[in-house]
Residue frames as a rotation matrix with the C-alpha (Angstrom) as fourth column:
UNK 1
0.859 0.339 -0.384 -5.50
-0.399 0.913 -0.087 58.83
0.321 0.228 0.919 -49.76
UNK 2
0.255 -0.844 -0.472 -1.89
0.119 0.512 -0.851 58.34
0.959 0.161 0.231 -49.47
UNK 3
-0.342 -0.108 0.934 -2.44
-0.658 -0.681 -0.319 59.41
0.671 -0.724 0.162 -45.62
UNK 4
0.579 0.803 0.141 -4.98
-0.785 0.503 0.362 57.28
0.219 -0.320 0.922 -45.11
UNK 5
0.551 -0.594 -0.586 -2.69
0.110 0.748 -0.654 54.36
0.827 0.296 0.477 -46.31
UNK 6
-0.540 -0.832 0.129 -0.03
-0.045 -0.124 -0.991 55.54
0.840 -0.541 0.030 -43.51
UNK 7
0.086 0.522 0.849 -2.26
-0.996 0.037 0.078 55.90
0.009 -0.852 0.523 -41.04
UNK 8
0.942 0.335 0.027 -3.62
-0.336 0.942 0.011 51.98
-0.022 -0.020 1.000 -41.43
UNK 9
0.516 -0.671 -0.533 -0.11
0.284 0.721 -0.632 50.40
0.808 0.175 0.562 -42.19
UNK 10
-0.311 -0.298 0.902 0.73
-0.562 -0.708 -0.428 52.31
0.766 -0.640 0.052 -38.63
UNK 11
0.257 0.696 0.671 -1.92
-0.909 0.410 -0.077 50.67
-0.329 -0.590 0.738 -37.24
UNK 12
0.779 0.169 -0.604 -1.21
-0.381 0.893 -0.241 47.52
0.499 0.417 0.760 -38.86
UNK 13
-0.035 -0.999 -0.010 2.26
0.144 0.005 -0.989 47.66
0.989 -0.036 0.144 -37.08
UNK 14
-0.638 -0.209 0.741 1.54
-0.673 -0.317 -0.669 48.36
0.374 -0.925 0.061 -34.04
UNK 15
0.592 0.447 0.671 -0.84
-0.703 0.694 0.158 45.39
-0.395 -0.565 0.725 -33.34
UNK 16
0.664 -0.258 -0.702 1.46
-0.267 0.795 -0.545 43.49
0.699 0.549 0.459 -34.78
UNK 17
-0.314 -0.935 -0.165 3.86
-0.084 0.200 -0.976 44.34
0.946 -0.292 -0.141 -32.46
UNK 18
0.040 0.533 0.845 1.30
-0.999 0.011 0.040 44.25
0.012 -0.846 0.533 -29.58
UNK 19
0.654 0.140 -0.743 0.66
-0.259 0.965 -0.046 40.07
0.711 0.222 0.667 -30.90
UNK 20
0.141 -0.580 -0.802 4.38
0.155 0.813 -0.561 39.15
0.978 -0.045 0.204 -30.79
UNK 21
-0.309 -0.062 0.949 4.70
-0.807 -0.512 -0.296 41.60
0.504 -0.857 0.108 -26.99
UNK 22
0.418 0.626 0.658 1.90
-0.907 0.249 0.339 39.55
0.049 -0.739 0.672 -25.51
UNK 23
0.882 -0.307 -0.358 3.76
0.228 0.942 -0.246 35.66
0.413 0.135 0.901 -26.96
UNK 24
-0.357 -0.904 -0.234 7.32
-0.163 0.307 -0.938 36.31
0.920 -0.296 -0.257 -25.44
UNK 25
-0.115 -0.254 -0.960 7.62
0.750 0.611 -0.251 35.32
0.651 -0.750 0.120 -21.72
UNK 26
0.665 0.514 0.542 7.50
0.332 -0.854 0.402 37.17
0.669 -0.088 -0.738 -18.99
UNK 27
-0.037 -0.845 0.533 10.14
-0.379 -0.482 -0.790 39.12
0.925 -0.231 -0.303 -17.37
UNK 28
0.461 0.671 0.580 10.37
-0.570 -0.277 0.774 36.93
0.680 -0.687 0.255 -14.64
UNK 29
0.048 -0.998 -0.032 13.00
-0.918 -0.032 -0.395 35.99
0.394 0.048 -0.918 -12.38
UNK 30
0.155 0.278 -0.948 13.48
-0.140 0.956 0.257 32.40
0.978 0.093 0.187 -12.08
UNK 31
0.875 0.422 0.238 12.90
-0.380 0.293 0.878 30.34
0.300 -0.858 0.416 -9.13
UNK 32
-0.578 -0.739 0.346 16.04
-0.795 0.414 -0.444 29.82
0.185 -0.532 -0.827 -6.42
UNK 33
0.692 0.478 -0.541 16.12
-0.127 0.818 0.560 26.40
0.710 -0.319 0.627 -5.26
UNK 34
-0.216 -0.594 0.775 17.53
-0.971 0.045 -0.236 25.71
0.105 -0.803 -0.586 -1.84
UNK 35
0.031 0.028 -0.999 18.60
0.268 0.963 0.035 22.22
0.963 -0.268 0.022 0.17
UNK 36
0.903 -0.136 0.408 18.50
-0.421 -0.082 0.903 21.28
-0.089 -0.987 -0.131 3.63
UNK 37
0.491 -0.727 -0.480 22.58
-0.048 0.528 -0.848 19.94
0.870 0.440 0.224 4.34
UNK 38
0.436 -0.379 0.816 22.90
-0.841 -0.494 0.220 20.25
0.320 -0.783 -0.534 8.00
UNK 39
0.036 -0.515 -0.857 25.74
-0.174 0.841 -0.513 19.18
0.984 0.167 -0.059 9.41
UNK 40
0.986 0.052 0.158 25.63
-0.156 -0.036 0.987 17.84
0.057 -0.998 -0.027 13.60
UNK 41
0.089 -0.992 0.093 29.49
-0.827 -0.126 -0.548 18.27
0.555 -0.028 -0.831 14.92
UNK 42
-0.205 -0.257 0.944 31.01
-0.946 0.298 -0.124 15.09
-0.250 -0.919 -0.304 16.67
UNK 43
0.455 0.463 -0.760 30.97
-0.623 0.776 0.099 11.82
0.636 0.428 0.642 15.55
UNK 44
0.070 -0.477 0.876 31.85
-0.746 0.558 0.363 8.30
-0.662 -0.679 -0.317 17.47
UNK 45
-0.342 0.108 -0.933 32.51
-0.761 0.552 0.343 5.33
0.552 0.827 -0.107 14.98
UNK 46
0.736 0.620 0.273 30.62
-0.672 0.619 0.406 2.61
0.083 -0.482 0.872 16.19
UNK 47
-0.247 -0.618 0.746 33.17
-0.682 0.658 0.320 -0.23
-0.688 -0.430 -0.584 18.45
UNK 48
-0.598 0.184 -0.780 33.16
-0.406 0.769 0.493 -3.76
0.691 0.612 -0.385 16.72
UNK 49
-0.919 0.384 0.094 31.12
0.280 0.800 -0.530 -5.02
-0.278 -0.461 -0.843 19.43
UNK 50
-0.595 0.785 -0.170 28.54
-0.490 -0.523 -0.697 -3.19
-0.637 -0.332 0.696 18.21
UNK 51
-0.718 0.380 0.583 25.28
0.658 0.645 0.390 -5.27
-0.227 0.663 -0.713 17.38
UNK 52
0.050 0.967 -0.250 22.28
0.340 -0.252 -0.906 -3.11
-0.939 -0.040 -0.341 17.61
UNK 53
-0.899 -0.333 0.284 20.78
0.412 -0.428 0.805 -1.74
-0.146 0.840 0.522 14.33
UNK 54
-0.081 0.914 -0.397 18.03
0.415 -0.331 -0.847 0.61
-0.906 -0.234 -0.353 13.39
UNK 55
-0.820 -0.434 0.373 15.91
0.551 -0.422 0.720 1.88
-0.155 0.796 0.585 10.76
UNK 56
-0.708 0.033 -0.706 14.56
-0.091 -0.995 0.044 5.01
-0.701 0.095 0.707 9.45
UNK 57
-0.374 0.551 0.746 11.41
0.815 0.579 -0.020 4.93
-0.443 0.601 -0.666 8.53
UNK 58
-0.167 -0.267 0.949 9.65
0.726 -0.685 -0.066 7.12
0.668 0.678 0.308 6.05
UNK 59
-0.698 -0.170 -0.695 9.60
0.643 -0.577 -0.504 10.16
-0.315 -0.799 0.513 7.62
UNK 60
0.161 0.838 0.522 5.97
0.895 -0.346 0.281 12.06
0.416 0.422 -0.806 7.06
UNK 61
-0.947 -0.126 0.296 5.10
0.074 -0.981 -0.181 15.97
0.314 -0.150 0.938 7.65
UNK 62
-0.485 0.708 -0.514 2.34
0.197 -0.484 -0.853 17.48
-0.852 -0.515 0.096 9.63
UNK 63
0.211 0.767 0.605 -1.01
0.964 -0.062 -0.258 18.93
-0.161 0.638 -0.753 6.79
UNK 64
0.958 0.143 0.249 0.56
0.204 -0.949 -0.240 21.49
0.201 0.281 -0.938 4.86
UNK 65
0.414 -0.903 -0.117 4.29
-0.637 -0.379 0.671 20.96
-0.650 -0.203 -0.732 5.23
UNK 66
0.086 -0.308 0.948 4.69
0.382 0.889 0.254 18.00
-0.920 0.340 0.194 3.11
UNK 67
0.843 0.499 0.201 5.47
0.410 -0.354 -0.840 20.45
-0.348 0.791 -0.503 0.34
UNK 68
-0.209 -0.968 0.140 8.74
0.976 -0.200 0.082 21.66
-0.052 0.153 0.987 -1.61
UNK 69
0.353 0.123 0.928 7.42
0.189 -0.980 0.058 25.18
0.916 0.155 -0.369 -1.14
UNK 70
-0.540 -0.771 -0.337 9.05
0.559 -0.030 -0.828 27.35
0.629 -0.636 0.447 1.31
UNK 71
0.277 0.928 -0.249 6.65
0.832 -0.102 0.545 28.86
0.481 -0.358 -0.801 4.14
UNK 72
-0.938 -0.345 -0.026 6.68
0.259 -0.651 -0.714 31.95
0.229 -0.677 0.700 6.26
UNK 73
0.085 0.865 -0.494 4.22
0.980 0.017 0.197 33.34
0.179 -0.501 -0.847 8.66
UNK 74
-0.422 -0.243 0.874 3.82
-0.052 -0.955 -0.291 37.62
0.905 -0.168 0.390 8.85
UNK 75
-0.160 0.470 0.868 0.49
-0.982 -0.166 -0.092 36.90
0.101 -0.867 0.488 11.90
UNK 76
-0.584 0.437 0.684 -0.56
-0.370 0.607 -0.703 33.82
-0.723 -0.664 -0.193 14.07
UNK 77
-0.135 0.572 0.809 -2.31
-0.046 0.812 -0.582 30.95
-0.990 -0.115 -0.083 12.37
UNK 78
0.975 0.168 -0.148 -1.81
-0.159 0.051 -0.986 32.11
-0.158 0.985 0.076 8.35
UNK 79
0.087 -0.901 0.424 0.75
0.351 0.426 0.834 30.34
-0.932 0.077 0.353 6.51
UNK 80
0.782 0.286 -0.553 2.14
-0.270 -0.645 -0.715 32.05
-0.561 0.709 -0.427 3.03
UNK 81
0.575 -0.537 0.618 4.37
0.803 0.516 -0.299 31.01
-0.158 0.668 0.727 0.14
UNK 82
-0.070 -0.427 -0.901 7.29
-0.293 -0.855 0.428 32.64
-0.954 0.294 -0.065 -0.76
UNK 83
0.885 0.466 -0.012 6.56
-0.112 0.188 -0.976 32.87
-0.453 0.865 0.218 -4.95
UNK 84
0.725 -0.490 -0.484 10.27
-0.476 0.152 -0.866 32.71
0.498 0.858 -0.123 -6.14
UNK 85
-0.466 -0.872 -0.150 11.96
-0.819 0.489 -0.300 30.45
0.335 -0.017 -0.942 -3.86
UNK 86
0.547 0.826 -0.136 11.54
-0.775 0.562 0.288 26.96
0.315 -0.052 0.948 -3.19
UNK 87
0.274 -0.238 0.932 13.01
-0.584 0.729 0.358 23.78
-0.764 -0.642 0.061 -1.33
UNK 88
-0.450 -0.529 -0.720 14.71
-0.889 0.190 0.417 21.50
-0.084 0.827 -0.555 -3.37
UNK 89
-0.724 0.303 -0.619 12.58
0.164 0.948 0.273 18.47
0.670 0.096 -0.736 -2.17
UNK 90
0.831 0.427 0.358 10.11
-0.292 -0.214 0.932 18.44
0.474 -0.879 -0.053 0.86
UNK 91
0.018 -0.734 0.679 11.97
-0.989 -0.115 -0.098 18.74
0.150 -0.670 -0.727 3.86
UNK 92
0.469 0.086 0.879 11.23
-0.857 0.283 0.430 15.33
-0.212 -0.955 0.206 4.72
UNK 93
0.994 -0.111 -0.005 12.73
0.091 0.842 -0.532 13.92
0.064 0.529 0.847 2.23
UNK 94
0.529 -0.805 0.268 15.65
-0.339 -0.491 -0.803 15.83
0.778 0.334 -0.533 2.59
UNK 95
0.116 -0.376 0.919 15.81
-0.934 -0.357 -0.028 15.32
0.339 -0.855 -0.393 6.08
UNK 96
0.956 0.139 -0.257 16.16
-0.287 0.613 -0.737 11.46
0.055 0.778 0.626 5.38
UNK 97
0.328 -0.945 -0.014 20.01
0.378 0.145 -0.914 11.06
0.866 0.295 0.405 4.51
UNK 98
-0.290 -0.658 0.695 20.79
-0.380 -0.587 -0.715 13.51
0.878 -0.471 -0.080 7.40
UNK 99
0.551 0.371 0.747 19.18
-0.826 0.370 0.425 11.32
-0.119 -0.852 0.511 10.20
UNK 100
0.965 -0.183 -0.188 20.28
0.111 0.934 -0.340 8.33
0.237 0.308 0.921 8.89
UNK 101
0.253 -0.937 0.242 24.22
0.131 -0.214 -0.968 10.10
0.959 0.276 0.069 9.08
UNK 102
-0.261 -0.434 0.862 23.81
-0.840 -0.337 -0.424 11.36
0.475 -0.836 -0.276 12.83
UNK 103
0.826 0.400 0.398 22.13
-0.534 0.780 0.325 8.16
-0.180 -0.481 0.858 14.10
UNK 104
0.887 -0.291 -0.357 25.70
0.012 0.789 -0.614 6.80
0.461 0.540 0.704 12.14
UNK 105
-0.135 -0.638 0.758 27.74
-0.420 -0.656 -0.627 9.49
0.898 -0.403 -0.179 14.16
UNK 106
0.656 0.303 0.692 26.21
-0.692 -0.125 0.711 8.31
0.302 -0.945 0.127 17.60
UNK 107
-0.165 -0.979 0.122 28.65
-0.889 0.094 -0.449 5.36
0.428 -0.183 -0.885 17.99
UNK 108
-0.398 0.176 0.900 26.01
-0.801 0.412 -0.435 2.79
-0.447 -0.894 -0.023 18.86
UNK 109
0.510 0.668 0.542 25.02
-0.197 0.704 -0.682 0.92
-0.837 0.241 0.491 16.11
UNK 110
-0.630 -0.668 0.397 26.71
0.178 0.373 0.910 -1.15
-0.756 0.644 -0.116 13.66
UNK 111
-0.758 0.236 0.608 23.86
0.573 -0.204 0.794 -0.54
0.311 0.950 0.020 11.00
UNK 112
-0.504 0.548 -0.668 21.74
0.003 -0.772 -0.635 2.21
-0.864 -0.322 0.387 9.85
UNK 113
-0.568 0.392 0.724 19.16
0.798 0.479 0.366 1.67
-0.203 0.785 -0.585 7.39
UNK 114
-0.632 0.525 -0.570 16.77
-0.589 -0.804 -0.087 4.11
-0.504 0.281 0.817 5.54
UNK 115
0.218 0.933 0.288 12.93
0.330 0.207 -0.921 3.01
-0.919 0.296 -0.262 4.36
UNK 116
0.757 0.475 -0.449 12.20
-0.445 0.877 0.179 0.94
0.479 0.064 0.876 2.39
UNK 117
-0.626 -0.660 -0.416 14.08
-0.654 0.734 -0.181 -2.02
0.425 0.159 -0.891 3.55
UNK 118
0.462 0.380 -0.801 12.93
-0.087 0.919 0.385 -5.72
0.883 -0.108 0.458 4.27
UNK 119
-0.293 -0.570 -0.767 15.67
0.195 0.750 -0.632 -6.33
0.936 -0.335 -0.109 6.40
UNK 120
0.512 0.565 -0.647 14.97
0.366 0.539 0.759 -7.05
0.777 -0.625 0.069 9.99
UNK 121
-0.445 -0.751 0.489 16.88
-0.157 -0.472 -0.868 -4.15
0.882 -0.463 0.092 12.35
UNK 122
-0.856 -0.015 -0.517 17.28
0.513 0.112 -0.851 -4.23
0.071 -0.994 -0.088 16.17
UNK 123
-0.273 0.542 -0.794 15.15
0.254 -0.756 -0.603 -0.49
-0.928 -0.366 0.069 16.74
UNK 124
0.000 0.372 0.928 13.05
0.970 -0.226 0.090 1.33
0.243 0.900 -0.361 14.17
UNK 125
-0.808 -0.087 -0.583 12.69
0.235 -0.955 -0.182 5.39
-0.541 -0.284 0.792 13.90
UNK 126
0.107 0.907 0.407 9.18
0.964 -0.195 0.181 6.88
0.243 0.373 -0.895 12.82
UNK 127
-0.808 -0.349 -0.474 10.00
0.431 -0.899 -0.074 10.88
-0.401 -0.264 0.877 12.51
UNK 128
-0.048 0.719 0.693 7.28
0.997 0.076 -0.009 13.56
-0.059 0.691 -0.721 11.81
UNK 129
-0.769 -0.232 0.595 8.29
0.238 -0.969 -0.070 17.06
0.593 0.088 0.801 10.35
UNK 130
-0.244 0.813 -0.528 5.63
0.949 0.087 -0.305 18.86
-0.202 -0.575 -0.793 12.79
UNK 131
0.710 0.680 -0.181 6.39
0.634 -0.730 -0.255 22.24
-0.306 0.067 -0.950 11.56
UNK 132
-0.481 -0.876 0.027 9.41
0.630 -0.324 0.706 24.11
-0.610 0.357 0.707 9.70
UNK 133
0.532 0.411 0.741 8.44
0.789 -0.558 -0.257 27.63
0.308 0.721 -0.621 8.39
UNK 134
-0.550 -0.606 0.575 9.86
0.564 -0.777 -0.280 31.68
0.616 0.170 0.769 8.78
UNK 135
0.107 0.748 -0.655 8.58
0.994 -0.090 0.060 33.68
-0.014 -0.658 -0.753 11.31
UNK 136
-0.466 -0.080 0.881 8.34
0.442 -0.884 0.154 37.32
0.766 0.462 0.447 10.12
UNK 137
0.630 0.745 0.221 5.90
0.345 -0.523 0.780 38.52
0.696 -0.415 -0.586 13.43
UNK 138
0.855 -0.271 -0.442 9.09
0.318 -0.401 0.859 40.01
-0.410 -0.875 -0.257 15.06
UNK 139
0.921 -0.385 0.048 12.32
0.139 0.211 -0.968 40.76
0.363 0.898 0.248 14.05
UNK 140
-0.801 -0.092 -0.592 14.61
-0.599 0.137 0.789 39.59
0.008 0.986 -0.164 13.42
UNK 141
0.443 0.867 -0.226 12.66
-0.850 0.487 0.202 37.07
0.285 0.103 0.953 11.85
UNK 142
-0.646 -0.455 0.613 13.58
-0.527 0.846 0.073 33.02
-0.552 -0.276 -0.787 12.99
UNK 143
-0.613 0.165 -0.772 12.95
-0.431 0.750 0.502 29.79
0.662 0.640 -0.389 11.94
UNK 144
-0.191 0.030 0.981 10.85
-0.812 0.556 -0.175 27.52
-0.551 -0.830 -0.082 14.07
UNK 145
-0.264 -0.375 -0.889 11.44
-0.682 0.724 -0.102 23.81
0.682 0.579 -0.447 13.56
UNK 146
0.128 0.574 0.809 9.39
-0.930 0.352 -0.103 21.27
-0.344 -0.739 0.579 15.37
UNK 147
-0.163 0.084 -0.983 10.19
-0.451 0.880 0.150 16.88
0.877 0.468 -0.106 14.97
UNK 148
0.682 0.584 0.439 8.20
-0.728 0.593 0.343 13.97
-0.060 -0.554 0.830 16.50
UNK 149
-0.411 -0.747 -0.522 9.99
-0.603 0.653 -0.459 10.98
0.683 0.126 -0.719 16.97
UNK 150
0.823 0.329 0.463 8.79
-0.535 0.723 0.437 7.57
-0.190 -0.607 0.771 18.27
UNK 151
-0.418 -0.907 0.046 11.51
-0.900 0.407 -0.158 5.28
0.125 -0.107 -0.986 19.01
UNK 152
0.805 0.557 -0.203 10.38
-0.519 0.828 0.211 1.05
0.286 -0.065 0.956 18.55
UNK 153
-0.502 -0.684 0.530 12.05
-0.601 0.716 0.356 -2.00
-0.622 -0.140 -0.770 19.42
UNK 154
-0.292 0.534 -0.794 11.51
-0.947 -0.047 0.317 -3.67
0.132 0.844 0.519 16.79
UNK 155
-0.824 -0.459 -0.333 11.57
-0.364 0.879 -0.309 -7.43
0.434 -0.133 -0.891 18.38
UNK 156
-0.449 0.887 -0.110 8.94
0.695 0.269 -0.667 -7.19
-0.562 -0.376 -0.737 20.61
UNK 157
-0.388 0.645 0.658 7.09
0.625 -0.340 0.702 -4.39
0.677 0.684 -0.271 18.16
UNK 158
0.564 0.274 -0.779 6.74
0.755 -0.554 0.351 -2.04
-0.335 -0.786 -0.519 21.45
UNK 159
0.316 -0.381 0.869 7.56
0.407 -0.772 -0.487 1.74
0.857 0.508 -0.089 21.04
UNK 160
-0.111 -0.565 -0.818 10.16
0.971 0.112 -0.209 2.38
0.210 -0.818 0.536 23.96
UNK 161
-0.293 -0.075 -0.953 9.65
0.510 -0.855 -0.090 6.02
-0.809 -0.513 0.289 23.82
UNK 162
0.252 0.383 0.889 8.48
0.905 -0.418 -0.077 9.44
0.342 0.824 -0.452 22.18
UNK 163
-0.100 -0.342 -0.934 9.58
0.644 -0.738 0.201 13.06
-0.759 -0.581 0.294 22.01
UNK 164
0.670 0.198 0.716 9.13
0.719 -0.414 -0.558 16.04
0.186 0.889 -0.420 20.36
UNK 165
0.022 -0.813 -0.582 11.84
0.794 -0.340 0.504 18.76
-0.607 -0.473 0.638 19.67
UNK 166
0.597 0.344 0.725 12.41
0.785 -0.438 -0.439 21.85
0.166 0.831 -0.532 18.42
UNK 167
-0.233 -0.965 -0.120 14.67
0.864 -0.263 0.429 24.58
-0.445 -0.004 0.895 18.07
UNK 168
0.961 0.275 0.009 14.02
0.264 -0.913 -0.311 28.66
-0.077 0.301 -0.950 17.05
UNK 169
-0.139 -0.924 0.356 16.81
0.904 0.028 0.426 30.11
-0.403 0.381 0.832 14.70
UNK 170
0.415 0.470 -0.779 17.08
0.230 -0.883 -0.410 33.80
-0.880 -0.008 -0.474 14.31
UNK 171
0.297 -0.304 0.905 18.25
0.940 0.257 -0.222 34.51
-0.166 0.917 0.362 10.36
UNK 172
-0.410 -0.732 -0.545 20.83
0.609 -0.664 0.434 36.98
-0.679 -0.154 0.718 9.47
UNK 173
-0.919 0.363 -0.155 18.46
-0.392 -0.786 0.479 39.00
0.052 0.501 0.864 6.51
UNK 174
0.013 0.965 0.261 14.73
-0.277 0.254 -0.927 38.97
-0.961 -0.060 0.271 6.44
UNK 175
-0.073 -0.140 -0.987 14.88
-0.997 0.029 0.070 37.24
0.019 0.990 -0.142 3.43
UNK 176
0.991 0.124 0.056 14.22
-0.126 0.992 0.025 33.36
-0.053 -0.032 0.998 2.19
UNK 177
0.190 -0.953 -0.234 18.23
0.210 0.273 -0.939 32.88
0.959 0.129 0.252 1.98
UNK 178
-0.440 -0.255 0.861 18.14
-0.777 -0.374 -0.507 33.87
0.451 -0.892 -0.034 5.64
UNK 179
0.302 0.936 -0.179 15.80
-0.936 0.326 0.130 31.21
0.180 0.129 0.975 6.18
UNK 180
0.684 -0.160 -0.711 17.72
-0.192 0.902 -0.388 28.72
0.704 0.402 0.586 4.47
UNK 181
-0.402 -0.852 0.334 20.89
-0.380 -0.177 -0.908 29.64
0.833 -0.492 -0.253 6.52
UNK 182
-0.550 -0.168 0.818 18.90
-0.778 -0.254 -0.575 29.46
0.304 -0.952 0.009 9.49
UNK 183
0.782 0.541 -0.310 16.64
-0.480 0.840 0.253 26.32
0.397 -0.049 0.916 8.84
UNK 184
0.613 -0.275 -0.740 19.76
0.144 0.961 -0.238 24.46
0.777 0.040 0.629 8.51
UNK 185
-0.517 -0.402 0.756 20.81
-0.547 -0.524 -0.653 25.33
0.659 -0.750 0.051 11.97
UNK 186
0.076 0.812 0.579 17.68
-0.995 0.095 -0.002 25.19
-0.057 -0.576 0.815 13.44
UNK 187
0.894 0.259 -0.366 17.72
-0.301 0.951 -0.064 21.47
0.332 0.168 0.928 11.75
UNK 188
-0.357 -0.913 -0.196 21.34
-0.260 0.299 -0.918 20.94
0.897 -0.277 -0.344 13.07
UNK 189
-0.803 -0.172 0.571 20.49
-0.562 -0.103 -0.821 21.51
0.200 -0.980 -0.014 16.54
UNK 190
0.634 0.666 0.394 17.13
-0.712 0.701 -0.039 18.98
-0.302 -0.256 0.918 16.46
UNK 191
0.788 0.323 -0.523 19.17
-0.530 0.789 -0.311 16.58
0.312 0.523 0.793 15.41
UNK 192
-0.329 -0.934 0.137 21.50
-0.261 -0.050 -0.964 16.81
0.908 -0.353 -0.227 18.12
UNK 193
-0.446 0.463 0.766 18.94
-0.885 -0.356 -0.301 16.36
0.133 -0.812 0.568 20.13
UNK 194
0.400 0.900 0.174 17.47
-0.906 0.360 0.220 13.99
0.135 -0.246 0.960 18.63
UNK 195
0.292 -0.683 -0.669 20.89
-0.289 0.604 -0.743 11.85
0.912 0.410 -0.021 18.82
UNK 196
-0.614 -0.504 0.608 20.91
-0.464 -0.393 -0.794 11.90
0.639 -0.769 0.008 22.17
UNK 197
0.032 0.881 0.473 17.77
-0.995 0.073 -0.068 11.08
-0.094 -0.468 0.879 22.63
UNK 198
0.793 0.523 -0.312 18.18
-0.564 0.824 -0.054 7.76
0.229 0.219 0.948 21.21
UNK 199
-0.287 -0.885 0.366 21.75
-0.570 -0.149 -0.808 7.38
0.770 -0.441 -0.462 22.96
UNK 200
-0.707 0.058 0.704 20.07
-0.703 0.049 -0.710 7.31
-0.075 -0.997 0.006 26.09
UNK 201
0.571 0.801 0.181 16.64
-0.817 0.575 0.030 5.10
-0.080 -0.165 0.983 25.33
UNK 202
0.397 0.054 -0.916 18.87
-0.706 0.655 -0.268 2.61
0.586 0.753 0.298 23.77
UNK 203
-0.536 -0.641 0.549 21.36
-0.632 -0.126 -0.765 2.93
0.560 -0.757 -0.337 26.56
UNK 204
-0.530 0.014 0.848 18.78
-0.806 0.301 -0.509 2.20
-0.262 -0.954 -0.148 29.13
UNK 205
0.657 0.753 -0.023 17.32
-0.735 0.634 -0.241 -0.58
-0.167 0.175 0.970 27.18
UNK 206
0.216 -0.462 -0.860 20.03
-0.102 0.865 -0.491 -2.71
0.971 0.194 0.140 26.64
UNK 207
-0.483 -0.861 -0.156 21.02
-0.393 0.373 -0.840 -2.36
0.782 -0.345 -0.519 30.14
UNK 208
0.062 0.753 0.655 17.74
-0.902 0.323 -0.286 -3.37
-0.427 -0.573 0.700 31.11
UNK 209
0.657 0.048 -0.753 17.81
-0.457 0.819 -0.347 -6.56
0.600 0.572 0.560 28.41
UNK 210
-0.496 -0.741 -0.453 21.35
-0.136 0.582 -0.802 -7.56
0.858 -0.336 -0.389 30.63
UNK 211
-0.850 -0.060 0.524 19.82
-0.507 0.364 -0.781 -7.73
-0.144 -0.929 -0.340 34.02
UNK 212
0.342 0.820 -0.458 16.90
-0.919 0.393 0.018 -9.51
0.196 0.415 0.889 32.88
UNK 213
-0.017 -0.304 0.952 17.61
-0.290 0.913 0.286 -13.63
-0.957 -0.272 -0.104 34.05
């Protein structure tokens, strides 16, 4: 009898301790959070004569990128999550502040706005993440980083130009922290690009606006 008893108060103990097992957490390692923060070398401060201004509108993502998860591709045409890191925002928000800063760097415009705003700027920007994920089908692996970009005047409401860029960044470990490293690269260099780009449109639009009667 007094066996029995041990037996059962065994048993009674050991699902108990099965209960509280199953209610703690799981051993799981928390979630890194990364930022975009690229920086584009070279700045011009903008002359006092400068009048033109432009603004940054919101900036949208392609179906399936508009997401603070971080992507990588192993084959053609499947996209996959990594499960324990993650973007600190969607890129496009991130990417946001850092247009707005090189478009201040270019040396041509006395203001730079960022969407929302009311006010009433010379040129608008309309940017669209097109594609920003890991590429794992080689190795190393790279980034590949794709932005649209329509360029407006905003006066007459005509869009003076469009371009897409992009930029392939090879990453120093096969790893999502290799990634990050190399996103923000990959996003440096488009946005050197895409400073330029709007250098020159503006360029040849004002000095079309002067010979105009």
């Amino acid at each position: 009898m007094k066996q029995s008893h041990q037996i059962s108060l065994i048993a009674t103990l050991v699902a108990t301790l099965t209960a509280c097992s199953a209610l703690q957490p799981a051993n799981v390692a928390p979630m890194a959070v990364y930022r975009l923060d690229a920086v584009v070398p070279g700045s011009s401060p903008a002359p006092v004569t400068a009048t033109a201004s432009i603004l940054v509108g919101n900036i949208r993502a392609a179906a399936g990128f508009d997401t603070s998860r971080m992507l990588f591709m192993r084959q053609p045409y499947q996209i996959e999550e990594f499960q324990q890191s993650q973007w600190q925002k969607p890129p496009a928000a991130m990417l946001m502040p850092l247009v707005a800063t090189t478009l201040e760097s270019s040396g041509i415009f006395k203001v730079v706005l960022q969407a929302p705003s009311a006010v009433l700027t010379t040129y608008r920007l309309d940017l669209e993440i097109l594609s920003l994920q890991q590429d794992f089908s080689s190795t190393p692996s790279s980034i590949q980083f794709k932005l649209r970009a329509h360029l407006s005047d905003r006066q007459n409401q005509q869009i003076i130009a469009w371009r897409e860029f992009s930029a392939s960044t090879a990453t120093a470990s096969e790893d999502a922290y290799g990634g990050v490293v190399a996103s923000n690269q990959a996003v440096a260099q488009v946005l050197q690009q895409l400073r330029v780009f709007c250098v020159e449109q503006i360029t040849q639009t004002t000095q079309a606006r002067k010979k105009q009667p």
